[in-house]
C-alpha positions, 0 to 999 in steps of 0.5 A: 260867672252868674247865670239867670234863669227866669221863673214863673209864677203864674198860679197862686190856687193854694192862697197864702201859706204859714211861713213854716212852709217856706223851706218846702221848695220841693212841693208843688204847694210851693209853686202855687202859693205865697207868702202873703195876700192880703186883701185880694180874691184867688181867681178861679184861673190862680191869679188874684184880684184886689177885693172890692171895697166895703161901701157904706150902706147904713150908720148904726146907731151903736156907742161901739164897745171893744170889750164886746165880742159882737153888738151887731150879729148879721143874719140873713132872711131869705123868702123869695129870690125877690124878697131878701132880708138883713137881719141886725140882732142886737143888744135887746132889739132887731133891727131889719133891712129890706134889700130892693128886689129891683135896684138892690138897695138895702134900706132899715125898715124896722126896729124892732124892741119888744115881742107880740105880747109887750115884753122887752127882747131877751137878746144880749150883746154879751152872746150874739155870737153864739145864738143859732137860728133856722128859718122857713117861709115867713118864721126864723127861729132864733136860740140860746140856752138863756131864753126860750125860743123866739120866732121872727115872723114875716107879716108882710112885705115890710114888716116883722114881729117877734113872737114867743115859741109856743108848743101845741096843745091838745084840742081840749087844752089838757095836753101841752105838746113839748119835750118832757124828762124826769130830771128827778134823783132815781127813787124820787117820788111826786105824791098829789093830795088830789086827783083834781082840783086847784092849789092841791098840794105835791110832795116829793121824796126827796129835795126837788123845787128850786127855793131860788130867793128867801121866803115870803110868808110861806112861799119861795117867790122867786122860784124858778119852778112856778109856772112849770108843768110837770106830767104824772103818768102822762097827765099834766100839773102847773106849778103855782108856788113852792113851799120847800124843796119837797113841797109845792102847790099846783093846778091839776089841768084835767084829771090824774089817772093812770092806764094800766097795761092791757089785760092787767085784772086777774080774777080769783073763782069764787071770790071777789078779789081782783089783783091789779098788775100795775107798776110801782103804784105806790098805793097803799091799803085802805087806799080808795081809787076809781076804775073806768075802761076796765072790760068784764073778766071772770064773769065779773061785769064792767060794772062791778069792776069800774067805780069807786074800789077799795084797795083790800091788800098790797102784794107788792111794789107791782100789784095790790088787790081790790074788793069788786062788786060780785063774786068771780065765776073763774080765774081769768086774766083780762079787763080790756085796758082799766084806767085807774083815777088815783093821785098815790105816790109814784116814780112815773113823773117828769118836768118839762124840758125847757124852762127857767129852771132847765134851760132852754135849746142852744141849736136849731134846724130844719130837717126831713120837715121836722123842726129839731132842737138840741142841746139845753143846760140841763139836757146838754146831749138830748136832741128833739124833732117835733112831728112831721110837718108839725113844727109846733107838736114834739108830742113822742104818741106812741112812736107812730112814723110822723111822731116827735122824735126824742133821742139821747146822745149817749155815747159815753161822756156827755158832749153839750151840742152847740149845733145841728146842720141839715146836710147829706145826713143830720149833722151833730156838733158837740164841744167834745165831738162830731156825730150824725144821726143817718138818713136812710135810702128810700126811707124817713127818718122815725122814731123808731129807725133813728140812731145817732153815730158818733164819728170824730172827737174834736169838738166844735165852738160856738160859732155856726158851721157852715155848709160848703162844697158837699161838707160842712166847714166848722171851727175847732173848739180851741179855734184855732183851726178849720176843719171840714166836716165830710162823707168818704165813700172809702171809709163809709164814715165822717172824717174832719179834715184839717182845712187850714193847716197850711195857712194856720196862721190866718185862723186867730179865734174865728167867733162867726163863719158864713159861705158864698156861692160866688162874690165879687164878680166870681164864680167859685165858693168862699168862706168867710171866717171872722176873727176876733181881732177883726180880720176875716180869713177867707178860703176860696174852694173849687172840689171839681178842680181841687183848688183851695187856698186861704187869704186875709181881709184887713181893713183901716177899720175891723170887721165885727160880722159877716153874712152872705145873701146869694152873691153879696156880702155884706159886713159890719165894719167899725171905722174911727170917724175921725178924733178917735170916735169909733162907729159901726157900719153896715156895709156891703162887698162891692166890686165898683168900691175903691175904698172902705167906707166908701160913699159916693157924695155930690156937691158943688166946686170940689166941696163935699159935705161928709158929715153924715159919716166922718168927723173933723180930722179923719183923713180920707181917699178921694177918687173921681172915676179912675182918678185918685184925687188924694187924701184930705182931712175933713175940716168943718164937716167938708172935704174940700178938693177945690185946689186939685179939682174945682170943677167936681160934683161927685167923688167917691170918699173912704178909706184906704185899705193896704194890699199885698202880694207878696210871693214865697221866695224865688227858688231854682234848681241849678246843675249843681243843687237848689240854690236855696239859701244861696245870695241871689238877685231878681233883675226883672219882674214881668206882670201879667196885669188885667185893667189894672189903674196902680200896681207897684213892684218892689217899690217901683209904681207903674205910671199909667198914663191918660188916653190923650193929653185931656187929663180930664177923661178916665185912665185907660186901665193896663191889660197886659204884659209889664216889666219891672226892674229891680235891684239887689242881693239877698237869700231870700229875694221875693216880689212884692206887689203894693199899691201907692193909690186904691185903683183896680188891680188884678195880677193874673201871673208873673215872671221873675228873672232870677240871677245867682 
């Protein structure tokens, strides 16, 4: 004798779960997933609601490429709740959207293709995907280890420019404040032919210049080291042309002089020797140097210590002995803080950090208001935040608490940072692993009181972590799973929990992610995760009530970018027009969308010019209010409806997108076991629907019938309590909820009567 039992399933908070979960009758998980939703939102009380359609804001002017990771790469930039932006980096250019304080209106207001000093964008669709950026006030900064940073500036309400990052320099341009190291092999020295002076020639020890081409005449044209600047014992010489690996002319900027530590003279009674303590100084006797700042000692004045010196004998790597003007009255260590002009050989040398030659910054962010950088070719783990409040200065002085900061990863092996994220601490992000340099209570950070923690080791890709929830959400670097990035109190430490293990199967290479606060009417966080294959893998999450749960965006197209502006969404979408020509759209999220693509079109007896966005031959939804008109085919650039309706002037047109929800299969427990596996059969299905204009269960479609016998006047939308019947056996019997027409759904529950 059968029996039926009925079953809710009323809650679908853990979104859509990996089919090797559907054994797992035993969980709650279970009871409040599915097997597949596709295309709707998880409403914050565990129904779902079908997703908005994409509307049609803005036709690119792109030839799409499907070898292409990214031609367009979304970007927001934000200056006021009233002044928001869209941002387009594209292949050598930027193309900037203007979003309507007032009507919310996106509108191009600029393209732009060369920086403020006439030369083309660096910007290449072949790594859109991995450029990072970090905005504040008017000024974005956007970058890349191939170029040196460029700045987006806001220069009114309308317009934009593109300027090179350029550090501070010193009041009397003798100093450039930037990030230096000394990439040189250890025991290489740098040996100037002058202390001043232009085209003097530098010698290093051992190979060092990039003789990148063939010569020309004498010089190495192509070098990539023309136009560097190196720093001997702090001062500064430019590259103008290299010679050959160990040979290169250079501009001394200002003058080449060291200065010796305090009180390096000693002084021998009687005599009028001077023994100079001054690290590997790489002098030599009969060497001739100058002194200046050197204070009396031994009884010898000032003047007979600075001035023009002779070094008499070389003690050491460490010290040498000069000839003063006077005899000493007594042996004594002092003379203040000597300077010492002299261009002899030294190891105390290092090249700027950024450059052709070195490469530039990958990651970018604002924190404690200092500007960081991090992550270039040459310097894959070093890490730069410029002075406080400062975000053109990285000059390190002499580790005062508003002086640039300059640290090295150093944890064992090297880890190229991709990303740096300002979050509860400075959150790291590295290929090989996850690190954060702590803020302190009640304390700034400094150069002195930083330190860098490393915490897990699973490496991050390219694409840009985002902020959610209290954590960071970041894609593993294999891509195939999301983990979040957060602080337990527990352990006092970072953990990267997994976050879609559950729904494994919707994380296929995500290559950009972005999060909202709310979207499509609803309040609860998103994020989205944009696959290679031009899904998105969406992951709704509430931390208070521990609600998380992931489901997919599809599309009669593919989505190519996605970028959140407070609670809109917006997406590049590429659509066959029509006879197979492919074109990329700007569109936004919009819960009053029906369709993909979609464009309201006013025209005159049923006849619609679409040829602005569709081609001959592309086949199109139509809706009229809460009518579905039908599909169309687009002939001479027209969709004509006049044998259904004549009398239209307005219809919404695009494209159709699938939805589904279909739930894991229907299980119980009987008096003698679960009855998994066991031939059973649903006979009814109830739906707990909310203004729903078409739903179909298991084939079956509701007829929503017209408020009156007027077929002119709108649907009246089924809020409510339906019953579907169904039939057939099976072992895994499972509801299927579709849609024959794009009109409104939302599903906020159902009942299954189930017989075995």
């Amino acid at each position: 004798m059968s029996q039926k039992v009925r079953v809710p399933v009323s809650n679908f908070a853990f979104g859509e779960v990996s089919p090797s979960l559907l054994s797992r009758t035993d969980t709650p998980i279970y009871a409040a997933s599915a097997q597949r939703i596709e295309n709707f939102l998880i409403r914050p009380e565990g129904g779902v609601v079908k997703r908005g359609g994409m509307a049609n804001l803005y036709k690119h002017a792109i030839t799409y490429d499907s070898a292409k990771t990214q031609q367009s790469r979304l970007v927001p930039f934000i200056f006021s709740d009233d002044e928001q932006y869209i941002i387009s980096l594209e292949d050598a250019q930027i193309k900037v959207f203007q979003i309507n304080s007032v009507t919310g209106a996106v509108t191009l207001i600029q393209t732009i293709t060369q920086d403020t000093d006439a030369n083309a964008l660096p910007f290449d669709d072949d790594y859109l995907h991995e450029y990072t950026f970090a905005q504040a006030g008017d000024v974005m900064f956007i970058c890349h280890q191939n170029f040196m940073v460029r700045q987006l500036v806001r220069t009114s309400a309308t317009t934009f420019q593109v300027e090179l990052y350029v550090f501070d320099t010193k009041s009397d341009d003798n100093l450039i404040y930037q990030p230096y190291y000394p990439f040189r092999t250890l025991g290489t020295t740098l040996d100037p032919s002058a202390t001043t002076g232009s085209g003097i020639t530098i010698v290093t020890s051992s190979a060092y210049f990039d003789t990148t081409g063939s010569l020309t005449g004498a010089d190495y044209l192509s070098s990539l080291h023309v136009g560097v600047t190196l720093r001997y014992h702090g001062q500064e010489l430019t590259i103008v042309s290299v010679q050959s690996s160990t040979s290169a002319t250079a501009d001394v900027v200002d003058e080449l002089y060291q200065d010796l530590q305090t009180d390096a003279l000693e002084t021998i009674d009687t005599t009028t020797d001077v023994v100079v303590r001054h690290v590997n100084h790489g002098m030599l006797a009969g060497d001739s140097i100058t002194f200046s700042n050197a204070g009396a000692v031994g009884g010898i004045t000032a003047a007979n210590i600075n001035g023009a010196r002779t070094i008499s004998e070389i003690r050491s790597d460490n010290e040498y002995v000069f000839t003063a003007g006077t005899a000493a009255t007594s042996s004594e260590v002092g003379g203040g803080t000597p300077r010492v002009v002299t261009h002899a050989a030294t190891q105390n040398w290092e090249e700027q950090s950024f450059s052709a030659k070195r490469g530039y910054p990958a990651a970018v962010t604002f924190h404690e208001n200092r500007l960081a950088f991090a992550g270039s070719p040459s310097q894959p783990d070093g890490i730069w935040l410029s002075k406080s409040s400062k975000y053109y200065n990285f000059d390190v002085g002499d580790a005062n608490d508003d002086d640039a900061i300059d640290i090295t990863v150093a944890v064992g092996e090297i880890s190229e940072i991709r990303h740096l994220v300002s979050n509860r601490d400075l959150q790291i992000f590295g290929a090989g692993g996850e690190l954060y340099i702590p803020a302190l209570s009640n304390q700034a950070l400094t150069p002195t009181n930083t330190q860098i923690r490393r915490q897990t080791s699973f490496g991050c890709s390219y694409a840009r972590p985002a902020p959610m929830d209290g954590g960071t959400l970041f894609i593993q670097t294999d891509k195939n799973i999301i983990r979040e990035y957060i602080f337990t109190d527990s352990q006092a430490a970072y953990i990267s929990a997994p976050i879609s293990g559950l729904s494994s199967h919707l994380i296929k290479t995500p290559i950009e992610m972005s999060v909202s606060r709310g979207t499509n009417g609803l309040t609860d966080s998103f994020a989205f995760a944009l696959n290679s294959d031009g899904t998105v893998a969406v992951l709704n999450s509430n931390r208070q009530e521990q609600r998380a749960g992931w489901i997919e965006f599809t599309s009669d197209g593919s989505f190519h970018s996605i970028m959140v502006i407070g609670d809109r969404t917006f997406a590049n979408v590429v659509f066959d027009t029509g006879a197979g020509t492919e074109e990329m759209f700007l569109c936004e999220l919009d819960v009053d969308a029906n369709v993909d693509m979609s464009k309201t079109y006013s025209g005159t007896a049923g006849v619609f010019d679409v040829s602005a966005d569709f081609a001959n031959g592309a086949v199109v939804d139509v809706i009229s209010g809460t009518h579905y008109i039908g599909s169309f085919t687009v002939a001479a650039g027209d969709v004509d409806v006049s044998g259904v309706d004549a009398t239209l002037t307005s219809v919404e047109v695009g494209y159709g997108f699938d939805v589904e929800l279909k739930t894991n299969p229907i299980d119980v427990s009987s008096q003698s076991g679960p009855v998994t596996g066991n031939p059973r059969a649903l006979g009814a299905v109830v739906l707990d629907l909310y203004d729903t204009l078409s739903v179909t269960v298991n084939g079956t479609d509701l007829i929503v019938r017209n408020v009156t016998d007027d077929l002119s006047e709108d649907l009246m939308p089924v809020t409510g309590k339906r019953e579907f019947y169904l039939l057939g056996y099976g072992r895994d019997p499972q509801v299927t909820i579709t849609q024959s027409v794009p009109l409104s759904l939302q599903v906020n529950g159902l009942v299954t009567e189930l017989v075995f």
